[in-house]
C-alpha positions in Angstrom: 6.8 84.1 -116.4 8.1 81.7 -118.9 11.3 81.9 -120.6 12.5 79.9 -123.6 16.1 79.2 -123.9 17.6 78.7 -127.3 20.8 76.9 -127.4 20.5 76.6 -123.9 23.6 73.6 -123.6 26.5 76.5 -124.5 28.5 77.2 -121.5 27.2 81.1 -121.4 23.3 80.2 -122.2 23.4 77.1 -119.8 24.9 79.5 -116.8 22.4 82.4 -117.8 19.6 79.7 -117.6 20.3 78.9 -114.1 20.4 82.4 -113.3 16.7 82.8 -114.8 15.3 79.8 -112.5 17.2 81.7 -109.8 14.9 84.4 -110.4 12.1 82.6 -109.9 10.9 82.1 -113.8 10.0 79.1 -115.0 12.8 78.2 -117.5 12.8 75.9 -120.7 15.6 75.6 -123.3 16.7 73.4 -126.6 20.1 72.5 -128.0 21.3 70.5 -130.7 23.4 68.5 -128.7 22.3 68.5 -125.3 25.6 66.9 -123.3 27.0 66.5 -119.6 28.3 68.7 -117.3 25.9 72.0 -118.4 22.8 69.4 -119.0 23.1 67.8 -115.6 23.4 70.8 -114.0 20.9 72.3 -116.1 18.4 69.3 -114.8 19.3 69.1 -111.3 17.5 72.3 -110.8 14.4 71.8 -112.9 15.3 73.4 -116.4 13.1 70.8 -118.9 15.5 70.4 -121.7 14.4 69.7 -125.3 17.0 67.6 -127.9 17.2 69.3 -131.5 15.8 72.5 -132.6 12.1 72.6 -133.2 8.9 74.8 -133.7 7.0 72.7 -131.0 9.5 73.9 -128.7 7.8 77.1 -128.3 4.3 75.3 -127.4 2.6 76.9 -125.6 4.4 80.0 -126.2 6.8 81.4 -123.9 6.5 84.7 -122.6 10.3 85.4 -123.7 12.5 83.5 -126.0 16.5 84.1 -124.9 18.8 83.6 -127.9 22.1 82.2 -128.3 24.6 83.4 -130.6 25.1 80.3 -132.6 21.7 80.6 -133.3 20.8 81.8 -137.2 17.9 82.7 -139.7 16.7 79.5 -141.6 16.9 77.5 -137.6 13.4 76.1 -137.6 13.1 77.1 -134.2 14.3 80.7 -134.8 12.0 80.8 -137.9 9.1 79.7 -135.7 9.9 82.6 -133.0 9.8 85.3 -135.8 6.5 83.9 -137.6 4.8 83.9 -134.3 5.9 87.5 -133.1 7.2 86.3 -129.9 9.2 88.2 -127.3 13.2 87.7 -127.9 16.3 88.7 -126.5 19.9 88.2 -126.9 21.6 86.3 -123.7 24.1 89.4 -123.2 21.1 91.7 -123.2 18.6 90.0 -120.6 21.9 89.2 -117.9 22.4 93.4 -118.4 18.6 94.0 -117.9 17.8 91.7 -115.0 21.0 91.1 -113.0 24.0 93.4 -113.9 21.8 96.7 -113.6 22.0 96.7 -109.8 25.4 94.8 -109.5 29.2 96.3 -109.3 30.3 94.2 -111.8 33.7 93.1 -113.0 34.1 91.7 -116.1 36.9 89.2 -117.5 38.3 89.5 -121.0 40.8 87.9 -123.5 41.3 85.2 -125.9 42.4 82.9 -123.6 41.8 82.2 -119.5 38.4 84.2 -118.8 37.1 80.9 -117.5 39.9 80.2 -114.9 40.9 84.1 -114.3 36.9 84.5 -114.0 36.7 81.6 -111.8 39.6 82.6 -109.5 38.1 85.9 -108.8 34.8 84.6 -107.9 37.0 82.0 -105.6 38.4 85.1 -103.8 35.5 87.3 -103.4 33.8 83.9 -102.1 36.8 83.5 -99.3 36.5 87.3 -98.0 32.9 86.8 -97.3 31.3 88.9 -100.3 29.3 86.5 -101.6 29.6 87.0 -104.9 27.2 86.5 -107.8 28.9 85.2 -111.0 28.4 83.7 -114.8 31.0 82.0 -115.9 31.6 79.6 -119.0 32.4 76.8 -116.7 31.4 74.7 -113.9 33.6 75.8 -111.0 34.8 72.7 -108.8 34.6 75.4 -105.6 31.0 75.9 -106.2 29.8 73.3 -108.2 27.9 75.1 -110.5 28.9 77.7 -113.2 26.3 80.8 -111.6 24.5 82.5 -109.2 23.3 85.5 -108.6 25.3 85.8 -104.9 24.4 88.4 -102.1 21.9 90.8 -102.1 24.1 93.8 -103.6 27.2 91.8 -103.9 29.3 92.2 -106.9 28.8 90.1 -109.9 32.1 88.8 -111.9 30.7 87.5 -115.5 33.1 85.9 -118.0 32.9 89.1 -120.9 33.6 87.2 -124.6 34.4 89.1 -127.6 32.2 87.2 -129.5 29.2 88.2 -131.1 26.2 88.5 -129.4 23.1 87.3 -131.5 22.0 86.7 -135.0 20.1 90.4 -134.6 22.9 92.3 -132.7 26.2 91.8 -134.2 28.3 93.7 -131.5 30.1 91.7 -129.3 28.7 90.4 -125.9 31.2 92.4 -123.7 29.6 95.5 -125.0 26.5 94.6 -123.3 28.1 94.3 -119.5 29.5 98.1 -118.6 31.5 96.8 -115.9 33.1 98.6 -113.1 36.3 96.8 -112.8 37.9 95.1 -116.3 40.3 92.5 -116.9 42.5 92.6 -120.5 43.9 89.0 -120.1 45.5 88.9 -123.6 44.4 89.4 -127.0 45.4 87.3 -130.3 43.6 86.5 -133.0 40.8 84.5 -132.8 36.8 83.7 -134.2 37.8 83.7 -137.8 34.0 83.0 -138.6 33.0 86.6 -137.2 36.5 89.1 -137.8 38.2 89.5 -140.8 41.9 90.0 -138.8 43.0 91.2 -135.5 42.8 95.1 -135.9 38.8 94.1 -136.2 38.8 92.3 -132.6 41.2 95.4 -130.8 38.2 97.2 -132.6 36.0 95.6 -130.4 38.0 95.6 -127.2 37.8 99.0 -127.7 34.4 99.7 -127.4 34.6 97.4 -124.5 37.0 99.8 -122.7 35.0 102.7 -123.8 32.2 101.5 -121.6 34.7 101.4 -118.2 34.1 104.3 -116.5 36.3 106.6 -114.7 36.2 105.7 -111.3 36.2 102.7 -112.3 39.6 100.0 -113.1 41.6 98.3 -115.6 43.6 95.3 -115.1 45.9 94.9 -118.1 48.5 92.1 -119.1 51.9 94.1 -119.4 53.4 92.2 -122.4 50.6 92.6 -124.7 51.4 94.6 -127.6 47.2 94.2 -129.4 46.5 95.3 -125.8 48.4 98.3 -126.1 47.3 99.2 -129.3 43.7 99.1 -128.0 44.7 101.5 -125.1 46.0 103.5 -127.2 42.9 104.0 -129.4 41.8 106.0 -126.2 41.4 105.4 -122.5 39.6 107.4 -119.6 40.0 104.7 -116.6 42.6 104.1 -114.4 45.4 101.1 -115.5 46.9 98.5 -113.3 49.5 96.2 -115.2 50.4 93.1 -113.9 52.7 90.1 -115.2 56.9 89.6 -115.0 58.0 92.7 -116.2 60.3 94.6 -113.1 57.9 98.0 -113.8 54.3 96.0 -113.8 52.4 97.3 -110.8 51.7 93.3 -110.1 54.4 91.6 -111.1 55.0 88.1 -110.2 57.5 85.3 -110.4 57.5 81.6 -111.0 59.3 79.4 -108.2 62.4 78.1 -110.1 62.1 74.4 -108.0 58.6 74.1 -107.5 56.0 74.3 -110.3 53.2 74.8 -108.1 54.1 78.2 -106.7 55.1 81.9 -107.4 55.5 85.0 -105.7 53.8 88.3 -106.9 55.0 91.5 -105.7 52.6 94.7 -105.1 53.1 97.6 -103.3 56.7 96.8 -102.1 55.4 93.9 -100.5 56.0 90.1 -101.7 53.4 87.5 -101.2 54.3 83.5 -102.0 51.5 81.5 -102.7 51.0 77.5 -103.0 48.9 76.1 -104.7 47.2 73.0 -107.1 47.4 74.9 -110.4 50.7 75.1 -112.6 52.1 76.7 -115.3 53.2 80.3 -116.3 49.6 81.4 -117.7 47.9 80.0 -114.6 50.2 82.5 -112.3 49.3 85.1 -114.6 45.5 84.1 -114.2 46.3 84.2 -110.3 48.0 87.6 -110.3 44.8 89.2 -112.3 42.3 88.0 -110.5 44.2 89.3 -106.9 44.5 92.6 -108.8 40.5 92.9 -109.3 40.0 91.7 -106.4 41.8 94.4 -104.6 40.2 96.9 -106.3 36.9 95.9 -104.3 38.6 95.6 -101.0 40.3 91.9 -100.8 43.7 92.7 -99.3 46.6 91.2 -101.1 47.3 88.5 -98.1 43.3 87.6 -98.2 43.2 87.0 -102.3 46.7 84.5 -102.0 45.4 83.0 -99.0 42.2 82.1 -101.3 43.9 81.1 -104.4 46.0 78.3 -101.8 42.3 76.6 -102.5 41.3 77.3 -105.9 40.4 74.5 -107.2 40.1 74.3 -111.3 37.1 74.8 -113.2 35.6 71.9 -114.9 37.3 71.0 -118.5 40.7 73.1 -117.0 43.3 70.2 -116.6 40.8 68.4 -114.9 41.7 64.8 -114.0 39.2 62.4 -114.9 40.1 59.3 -113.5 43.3 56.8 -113.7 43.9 53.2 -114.2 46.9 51.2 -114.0 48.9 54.3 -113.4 47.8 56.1 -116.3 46.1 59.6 -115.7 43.1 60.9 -118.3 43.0 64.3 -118.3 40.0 66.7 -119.7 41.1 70.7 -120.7 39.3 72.8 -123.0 42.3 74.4 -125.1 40.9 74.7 -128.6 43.2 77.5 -129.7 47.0 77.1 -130.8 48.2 79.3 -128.1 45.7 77.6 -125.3 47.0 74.3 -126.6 50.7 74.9 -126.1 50.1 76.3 -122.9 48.1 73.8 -121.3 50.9 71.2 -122.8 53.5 73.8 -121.4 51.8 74.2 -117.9 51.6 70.5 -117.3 55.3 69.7 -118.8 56.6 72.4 -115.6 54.8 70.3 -113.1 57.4 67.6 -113.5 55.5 65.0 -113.4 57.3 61.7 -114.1 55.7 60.2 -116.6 55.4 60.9 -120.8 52.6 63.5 -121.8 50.1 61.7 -124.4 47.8 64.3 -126.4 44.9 63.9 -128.1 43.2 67.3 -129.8 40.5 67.5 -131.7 40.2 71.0 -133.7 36.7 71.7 -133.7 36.0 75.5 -133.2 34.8 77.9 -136.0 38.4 79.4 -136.3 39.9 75.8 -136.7 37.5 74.3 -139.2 38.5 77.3 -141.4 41.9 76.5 -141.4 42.8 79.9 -140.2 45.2 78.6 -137.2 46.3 75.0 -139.2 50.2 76.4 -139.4 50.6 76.9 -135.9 49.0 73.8 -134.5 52.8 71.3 -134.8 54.2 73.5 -133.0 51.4 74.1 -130.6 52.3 70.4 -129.4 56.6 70.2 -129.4 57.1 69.5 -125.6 54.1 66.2 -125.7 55.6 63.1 -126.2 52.9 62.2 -128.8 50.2 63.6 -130.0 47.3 62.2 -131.9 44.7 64.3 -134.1 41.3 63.5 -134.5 39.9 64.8 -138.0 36.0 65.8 -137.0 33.1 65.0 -139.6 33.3 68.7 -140.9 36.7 69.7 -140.9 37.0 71.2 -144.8 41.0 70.4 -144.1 43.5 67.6 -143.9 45.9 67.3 -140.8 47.6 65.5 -142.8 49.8 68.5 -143.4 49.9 69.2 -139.7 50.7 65.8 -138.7 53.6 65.3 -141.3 55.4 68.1 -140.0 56.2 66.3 -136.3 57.7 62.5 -135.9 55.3 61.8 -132.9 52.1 63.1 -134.5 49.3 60.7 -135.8 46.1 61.3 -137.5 42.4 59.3 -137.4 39.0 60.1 -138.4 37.4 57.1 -136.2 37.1 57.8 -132.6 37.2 53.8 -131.9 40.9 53.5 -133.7 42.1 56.5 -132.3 41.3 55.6 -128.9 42.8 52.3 -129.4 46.2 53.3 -130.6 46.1 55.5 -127.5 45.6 52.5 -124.7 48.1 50.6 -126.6 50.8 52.9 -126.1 50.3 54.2 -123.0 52.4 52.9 -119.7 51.7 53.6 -116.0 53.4 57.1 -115.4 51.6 58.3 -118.6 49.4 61.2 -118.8 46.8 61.7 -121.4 45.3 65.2 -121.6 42.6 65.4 -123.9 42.1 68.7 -125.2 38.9 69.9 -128.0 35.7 72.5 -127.3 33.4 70.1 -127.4 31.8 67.0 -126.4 34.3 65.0 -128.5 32.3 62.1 -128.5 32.3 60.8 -125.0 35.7 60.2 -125.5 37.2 60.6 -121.7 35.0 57.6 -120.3 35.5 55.6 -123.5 39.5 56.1 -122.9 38.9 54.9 -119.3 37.2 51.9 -119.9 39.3 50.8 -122.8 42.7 51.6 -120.5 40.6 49.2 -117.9 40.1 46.7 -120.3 43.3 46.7 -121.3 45.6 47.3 -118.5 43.5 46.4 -115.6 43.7 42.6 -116.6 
């Protein structure tokens, strides 16, 4: 069986791809912008990938055409799907059909940290000798890939976005996944291109807890208030709250002296854990993922034990390379709140050095200017900051920029990157922070730091 791929380069698409080859279908797929890591892993196993969206794509035709959600009526390709009365499905729809139906799955939601809570649980499962199948929006460093489908029978963890699902099934993709175990992460607004406010996205979350069932489990942030509110609207599964509240049923605590450590508490019992990540969200990530974890069998000592050698996910405060004493680091914060507490995060690891960010606000939500007031202070504990204004971007940052001493602006990626090497001293690090492929931008800053401080 053939199957045709559309948009195949997203993170979600890309992972579900590898799960059709898994399968054993022969797998195509098409992107506009077809970029590293999703296309090398994409190639690596045989997926032929096809630059730009066109109707010769679908020669010969494909027994089934898979459709992203950024895909939409007047797409040439899309067009030449409908005209010829081929098979299509939404992404959400075939991962429910062909791999969740037989799975116990557990599903990962919120604004912000599917990918790392997502990733952690997978990690855990992994360590107790499940063997886990997942789709996540990420390549995961422990695995080095970003799916699979796992044991035969083993549960399936799958990154559940509120986003919506196709240009033919407007419901979000969660909807699709009926999971038996659910994590709220957090819930803000977000995707200003698809919900009017945030009453429309608790809406949603809703329907997602709706499909829950009742032996089944909810692991729920504790200082959430749009969380709450969606509870509210009606619930019929069992809650487990965790963060640092003294009632949560996980509650953890940072260590005051060391940034790369905290202890949760669960059951009466108290559990330290060390570890390589940092920073208050990423203990809250931690504490989430041992919760669901536990609720398939991982004892509490097994899942910390685990997350001692959880590595990050690819694009999570991932260190690219260093020269001259100078770090480059990659993170995929694209959101005010992600942005602040990435900067946050690696401010409480204490490293040495200044912290040098360079953002570039390229999601749907950012390019409407929906989140513009909140980005200054999104940055107040970097050092500097410099903004890159995309081809696109309807809005100055001028605005943004004037508001904070150590902010710059630049619309060419050449300058930009050359007012960042200039200022940057060993100790520095440089944490490089957009959605996207922002132009190659992490090697180009390497090489330009190595031609000018490697002399």
């Amino acid at each position: 069986m053939h199957v045709h791929v559309v948009g195949v380069c997203g993170t979600f698409m890309g992972s579900l791809a590898r799960l059709a080859k898994m399968l054993g279908y022969r797998v195509t797929g098409s992107d506009a912008n077809v970029y590293p890591p999703m296309s090398h892993q994409l190639e690596e196993i045989g997926i032929e990938l096809m630059e730009g969206y066109r109707p010769e794509n679908l020669e010969p035709a494909p027994d089934l055409v898979i459709v992203g959600n950024a895909l939409s009526r007047g797409n040439p390709e899309i067009e030449a799907m409908l005209n010829a009365r081929l098979a299509y499905t939404s992404g959400p729809q075939w991962l429910a059909e062909h791999v969740l139906s037989t799975r116990r799955v557990v599903a990962v939601a919120g604004t912000h940290g599917k990918t790392t809570t997502a990733s952690m649980l997978a990690w855990i499962l992994e360590v107790a000798g499940l063997e886990p199948g997942f789709l996540i929006g990420g390549v995961l460093r422990n695995f080095g890939c970003s799916s699979r489908l796992g044991g035969s029978g083993a549960p399936f963890v799958v990154e559940a976005d509120e986003y919506d699902t196709a240009f033919f099934d407007k419901r979000s993709k969660f909807v699709h996944y009926h999971p038996d175990v659910a994590i709220l992460n957090n819930l803000e607004f977000d995707h200003a291109d698809i919900f009017a406010d945030l009453a429309a996205i608790e809406r949603q979350f809703h329907h997602f807890v709706r499909t829950v069932p009742g032996n089944g489990g909810l692991v729920v942030a504790d200082s959430e208030p749009a969380l709450e509110r969606v509870l509210a609207q009606g619930c019929w599964t069992p809650v487990q709250r965790f963060g640092e509240r003294d009632g949560s049923d996980w509650r953890f605590t940072l260590e005051p002296d060391d940034s790369r450590a905290f202890t949760v508490t669960y059951g009466g019992e108290r559990h330290r854990i060390q570890w390589g990540m940092s920073g208050r969200h990423n203990a809250a990530n931690g504490v989430a993922a041992l919760a669901a974890a536990h609720q398939l069998g991982v004892s509490v000592a097994d899942g910390c034990h685990a997350l001692a050698t959880f590595a990050a996910p690819k694009r999570r405060q991932e260190v690219r390379g260093e020269v001259a004493g100078i770090q480059v680091l990659d993170d995929f914060a694209h959101h005010p709140t992600a942005i602040a507490m990435t900067l946050e995060g690696l401010r409480q690891d204490r490293h040495g050095g200044r912290l040098l960010a360079v953002i570039e606000p390229r999601s749907n939500t950012m390019r409407q200017g929906t989140m513009k007031t909140r980005l200054a202070d999104s940055v107040s504990v970097a050092d500097r900051v410099w903004w890159y204004q995309p081809p696109g971007l309807d809005w100055s940052l001028d605005e943004v920029v004037a508001r904070r001493a150590t902010s710059r602006v630049a619309n060419d990626l050449d300058t930009l990157i050359g007012q960042v090497v200039e200022t940057a001293v060993s100790g520095d690090r440089i944490v490089v922070m957009s959605n996207g492929g922002f132009g190659g931008i992490h090697d180009k800053l390497l090489q330009a730091l190595e031609g000018f401080h490697g002399r």
